[in-house]
Residue frames as qw, qx, qy, qz and C-alpha x, y, z in Angstrom:
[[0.290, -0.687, -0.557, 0.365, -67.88, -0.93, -20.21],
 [0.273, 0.817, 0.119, 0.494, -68.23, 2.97, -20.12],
 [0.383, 0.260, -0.457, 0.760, -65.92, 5.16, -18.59],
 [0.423, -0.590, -0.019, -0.687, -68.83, 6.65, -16.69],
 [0.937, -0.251, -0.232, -0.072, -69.20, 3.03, -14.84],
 [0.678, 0.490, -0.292, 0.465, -65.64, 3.08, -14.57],
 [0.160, 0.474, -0.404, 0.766, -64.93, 6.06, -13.00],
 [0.600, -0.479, 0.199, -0.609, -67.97, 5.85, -10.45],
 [0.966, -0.162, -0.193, 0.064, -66.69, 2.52, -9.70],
 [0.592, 0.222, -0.448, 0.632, -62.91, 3.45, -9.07],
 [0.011, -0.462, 0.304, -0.833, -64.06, 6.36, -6.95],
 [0.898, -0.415, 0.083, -0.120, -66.72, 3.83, -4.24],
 [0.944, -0.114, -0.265, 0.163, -63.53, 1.88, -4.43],
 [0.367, 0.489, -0.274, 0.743, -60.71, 4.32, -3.76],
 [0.388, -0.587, 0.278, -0.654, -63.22, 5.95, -0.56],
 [0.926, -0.262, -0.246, -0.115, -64.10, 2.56, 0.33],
 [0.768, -0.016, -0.369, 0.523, -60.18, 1.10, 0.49],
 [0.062, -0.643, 0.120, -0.753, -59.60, 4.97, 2.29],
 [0.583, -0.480, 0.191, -0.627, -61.89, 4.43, 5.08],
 [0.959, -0.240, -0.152, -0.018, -60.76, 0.95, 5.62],
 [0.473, 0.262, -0.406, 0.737, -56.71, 2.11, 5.93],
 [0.234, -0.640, 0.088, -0.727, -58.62, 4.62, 8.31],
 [0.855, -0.331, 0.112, -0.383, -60.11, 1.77, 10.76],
 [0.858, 0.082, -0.237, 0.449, -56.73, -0.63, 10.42],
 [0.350, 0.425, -0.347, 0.759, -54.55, 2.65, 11.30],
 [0.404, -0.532, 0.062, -0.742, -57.05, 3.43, 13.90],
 [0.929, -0.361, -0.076, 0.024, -56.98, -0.26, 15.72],
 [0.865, -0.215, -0.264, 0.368, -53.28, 0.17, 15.75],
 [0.007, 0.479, -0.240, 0.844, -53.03, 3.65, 17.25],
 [0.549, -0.610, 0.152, -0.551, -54.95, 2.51, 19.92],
 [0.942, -0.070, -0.231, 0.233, -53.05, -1.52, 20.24],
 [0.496, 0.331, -0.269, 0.756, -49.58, 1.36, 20.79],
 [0.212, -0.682, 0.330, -0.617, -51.11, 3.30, 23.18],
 [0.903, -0.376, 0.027, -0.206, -52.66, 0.35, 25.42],
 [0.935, -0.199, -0.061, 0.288, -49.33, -1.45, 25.39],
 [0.132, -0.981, 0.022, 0.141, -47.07, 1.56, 25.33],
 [0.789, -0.128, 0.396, 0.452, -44.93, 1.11, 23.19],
 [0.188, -0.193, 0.383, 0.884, -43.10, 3.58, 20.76],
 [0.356, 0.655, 0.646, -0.162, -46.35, 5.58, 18.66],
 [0.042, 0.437, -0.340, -0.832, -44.62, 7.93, 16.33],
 [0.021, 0.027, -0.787, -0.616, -45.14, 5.47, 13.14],
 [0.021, -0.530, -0.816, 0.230, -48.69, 4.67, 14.06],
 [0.177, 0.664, 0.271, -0.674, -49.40, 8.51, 14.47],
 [0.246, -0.377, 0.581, 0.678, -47.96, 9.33, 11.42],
 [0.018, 0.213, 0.892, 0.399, -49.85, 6.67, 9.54],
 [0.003, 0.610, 0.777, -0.157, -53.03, 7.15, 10.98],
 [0.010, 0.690, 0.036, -0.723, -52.94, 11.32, 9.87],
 [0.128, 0.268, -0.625, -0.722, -51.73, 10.53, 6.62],
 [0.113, 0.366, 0.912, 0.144, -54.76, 7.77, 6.30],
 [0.014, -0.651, -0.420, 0.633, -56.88, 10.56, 7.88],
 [0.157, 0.608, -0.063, -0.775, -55.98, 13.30, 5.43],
 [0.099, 0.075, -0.782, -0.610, -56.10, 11.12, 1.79],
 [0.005, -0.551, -0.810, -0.201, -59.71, 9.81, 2.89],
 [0.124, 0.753, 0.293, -0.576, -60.67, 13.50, 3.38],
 [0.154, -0.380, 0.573, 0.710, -58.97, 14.23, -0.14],
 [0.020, -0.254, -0.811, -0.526, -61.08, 11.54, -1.98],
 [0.018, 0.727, 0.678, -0.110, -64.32, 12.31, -0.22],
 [0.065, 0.763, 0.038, -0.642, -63.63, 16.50, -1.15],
 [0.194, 0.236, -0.610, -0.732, -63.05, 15.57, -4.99],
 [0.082, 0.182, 0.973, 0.116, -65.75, 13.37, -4.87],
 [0.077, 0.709, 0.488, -0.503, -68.25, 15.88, -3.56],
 [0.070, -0.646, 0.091, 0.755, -66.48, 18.50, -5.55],
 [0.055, -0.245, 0.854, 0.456, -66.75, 16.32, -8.76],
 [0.476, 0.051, 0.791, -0.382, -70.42, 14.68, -8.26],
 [0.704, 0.623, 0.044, -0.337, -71.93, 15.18, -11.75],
 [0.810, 0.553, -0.194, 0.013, -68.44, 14.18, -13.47],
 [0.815, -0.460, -0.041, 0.350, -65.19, 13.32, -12.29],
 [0.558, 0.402, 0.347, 0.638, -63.82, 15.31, -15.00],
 [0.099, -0.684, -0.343, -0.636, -65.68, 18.62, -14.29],
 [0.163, -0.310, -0.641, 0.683, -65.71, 20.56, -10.46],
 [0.167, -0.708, -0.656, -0.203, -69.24, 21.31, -9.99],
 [0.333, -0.737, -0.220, 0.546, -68.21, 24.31, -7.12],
 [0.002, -0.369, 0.228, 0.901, -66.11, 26.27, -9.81],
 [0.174, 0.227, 0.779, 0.558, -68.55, 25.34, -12.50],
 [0.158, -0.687, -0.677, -0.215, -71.76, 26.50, -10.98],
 [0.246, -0.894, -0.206, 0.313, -72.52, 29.99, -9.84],
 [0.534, -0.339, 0.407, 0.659, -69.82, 30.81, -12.47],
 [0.438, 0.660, -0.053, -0.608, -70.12, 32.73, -15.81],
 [0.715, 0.589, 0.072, -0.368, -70.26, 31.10, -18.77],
 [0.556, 0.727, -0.364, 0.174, -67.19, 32.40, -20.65],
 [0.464, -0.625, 0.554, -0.294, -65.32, 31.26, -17.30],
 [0.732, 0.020, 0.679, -0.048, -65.93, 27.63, -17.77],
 [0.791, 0.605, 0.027, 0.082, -65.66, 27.70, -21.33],
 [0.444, 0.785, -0.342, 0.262, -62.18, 29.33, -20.41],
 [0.679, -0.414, 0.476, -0.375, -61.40, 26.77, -18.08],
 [0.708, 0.148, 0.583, -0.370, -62.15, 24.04, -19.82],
 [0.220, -0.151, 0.737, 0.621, -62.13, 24.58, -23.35],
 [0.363, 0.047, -0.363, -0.857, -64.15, 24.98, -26.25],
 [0.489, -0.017, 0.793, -0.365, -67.20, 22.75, -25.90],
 [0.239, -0.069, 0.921, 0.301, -68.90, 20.34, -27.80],
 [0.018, 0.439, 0.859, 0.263, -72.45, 21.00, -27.92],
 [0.100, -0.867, -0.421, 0.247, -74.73, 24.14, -28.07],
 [0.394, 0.514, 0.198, 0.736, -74.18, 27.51, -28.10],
 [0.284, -0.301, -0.165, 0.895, -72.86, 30.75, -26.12],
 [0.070, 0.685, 0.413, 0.596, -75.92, 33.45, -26.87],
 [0.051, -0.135, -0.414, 0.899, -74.98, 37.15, -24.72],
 [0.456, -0.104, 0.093, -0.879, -78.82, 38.19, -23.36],
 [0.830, -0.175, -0.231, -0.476, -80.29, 34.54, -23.38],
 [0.672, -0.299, 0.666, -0.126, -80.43, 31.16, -21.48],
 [0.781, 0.355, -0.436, -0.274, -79.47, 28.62, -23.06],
 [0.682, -0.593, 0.426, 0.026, -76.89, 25.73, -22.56],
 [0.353, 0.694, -0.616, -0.118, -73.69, 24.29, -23.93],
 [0.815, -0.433, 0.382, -0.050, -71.75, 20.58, -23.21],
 [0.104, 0.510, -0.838, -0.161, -68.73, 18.65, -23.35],
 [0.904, 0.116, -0.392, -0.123, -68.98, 15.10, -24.91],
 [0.377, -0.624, 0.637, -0.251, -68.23, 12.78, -22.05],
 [0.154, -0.097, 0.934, 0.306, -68.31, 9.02, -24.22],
 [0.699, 0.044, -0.459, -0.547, -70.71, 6.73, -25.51],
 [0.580, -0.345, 0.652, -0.345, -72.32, 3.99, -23.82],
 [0.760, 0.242, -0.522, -0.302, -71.38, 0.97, -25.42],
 [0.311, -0.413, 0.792, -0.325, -71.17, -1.37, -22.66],
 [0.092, 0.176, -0.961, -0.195, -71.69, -4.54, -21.97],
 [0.041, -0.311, -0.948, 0.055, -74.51, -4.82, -20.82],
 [0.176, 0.829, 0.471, -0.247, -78.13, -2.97, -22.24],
 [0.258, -0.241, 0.202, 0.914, -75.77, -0.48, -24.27],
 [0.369, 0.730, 0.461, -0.344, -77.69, 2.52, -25.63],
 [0.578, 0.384, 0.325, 0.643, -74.72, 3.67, -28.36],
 [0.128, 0.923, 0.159, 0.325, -75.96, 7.28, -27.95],
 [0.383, 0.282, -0.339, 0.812, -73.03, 10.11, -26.92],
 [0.374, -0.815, -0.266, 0.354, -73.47, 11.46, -22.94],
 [0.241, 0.646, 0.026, 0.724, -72.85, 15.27, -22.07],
 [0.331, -0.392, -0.373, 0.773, -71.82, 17.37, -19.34],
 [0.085, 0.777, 0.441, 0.442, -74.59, 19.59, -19.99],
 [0.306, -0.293, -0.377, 0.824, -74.23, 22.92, -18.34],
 [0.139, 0.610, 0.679, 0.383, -77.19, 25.25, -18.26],
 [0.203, -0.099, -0.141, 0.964, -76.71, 29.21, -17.90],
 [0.083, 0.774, 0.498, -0.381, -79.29, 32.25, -17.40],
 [0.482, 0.802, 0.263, 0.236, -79.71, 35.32, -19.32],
 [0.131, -0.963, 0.237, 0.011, -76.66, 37.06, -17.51],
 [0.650, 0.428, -0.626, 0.054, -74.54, 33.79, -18.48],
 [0.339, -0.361, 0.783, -0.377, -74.39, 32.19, -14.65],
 [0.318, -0.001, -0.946, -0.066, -74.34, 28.68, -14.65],
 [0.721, -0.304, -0.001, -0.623, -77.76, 27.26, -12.92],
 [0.885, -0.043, 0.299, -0.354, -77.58, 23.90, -13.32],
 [0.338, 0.452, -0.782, -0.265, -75.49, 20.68, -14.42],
 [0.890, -0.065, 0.341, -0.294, -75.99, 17.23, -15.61],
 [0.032, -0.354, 0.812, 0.463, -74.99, 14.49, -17.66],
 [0.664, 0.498, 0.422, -0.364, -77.28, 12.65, -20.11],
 [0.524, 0.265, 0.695, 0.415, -77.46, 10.96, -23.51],
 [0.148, 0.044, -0.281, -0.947, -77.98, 14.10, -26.45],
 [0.468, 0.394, 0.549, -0.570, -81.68, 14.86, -26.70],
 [0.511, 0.542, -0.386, -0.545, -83.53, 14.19, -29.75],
 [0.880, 0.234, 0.398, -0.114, -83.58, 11.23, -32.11]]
């Protein structure tokens, strides 16, 4: 399978199992109040449940194009920023006065099933003053 699959599969499952600790801690913060009975642990839990499914759902957002890559510092960002961030990159090319774009090699899809073999990128696609515009991922263009 590809890591792409992968990852967008651990991360539905990670918010998923999140938001279900959320609704278990939440029936028994309200089973401790109704029968009054001792509600520290309960609170406790039910904050910490609280704050980790806000965690995954802010790296998820913050992540949405790659898990690998934050889209917030990436975009609206210069250029040489993300390249120094990040590291050199894989594909393209840094030109000062033009648009262009650059990317990191995020795998190949050789999964099981329909595999296309070809290498994906975290394209990133800057203006003529080097601010990021725009990101994606995608199989290299061309043939």
């Amino acid at each position: 399978m590809s890591t792409m699959f992968i990852a967008e599969m651990t991360e539905c499952g990670i918010v998923l199992l999140l938001t279900a600790t959320v609704v278990v801690s939440t029936v028994k913060l309200v089973r401790t109040i109704q029968r009054h009975t001792l509600w520290k642990k309960p609170v406790i839990f039910h904050t910490v449940s609280i704050l980790c499914l806000c965690s995954a759902v802010l790296f998820a957002v913050s992540h949405g194009t790659y898990w690998k890559y934050n889209d917030w510092f990436v975009l609206e960002n210069h250029v040489n920023a993300v390249i120094e961030r990040y590291g050199q990159f894989d594909r393209g090319s840094v030109k000062t006065g033009s648009a262009g774009s650059i990317g990191y090699y995020i795998g190949t899809d050789n999964g099981p099933v329909m595999p296309d073999y070809l290498p994906y990128y975290y394209d990133i696609y800057y203006n003529e003053n080097g601010i990021v515009e725009r990101v994606e991922t995608g199989a290299a263009k061309g043939g």
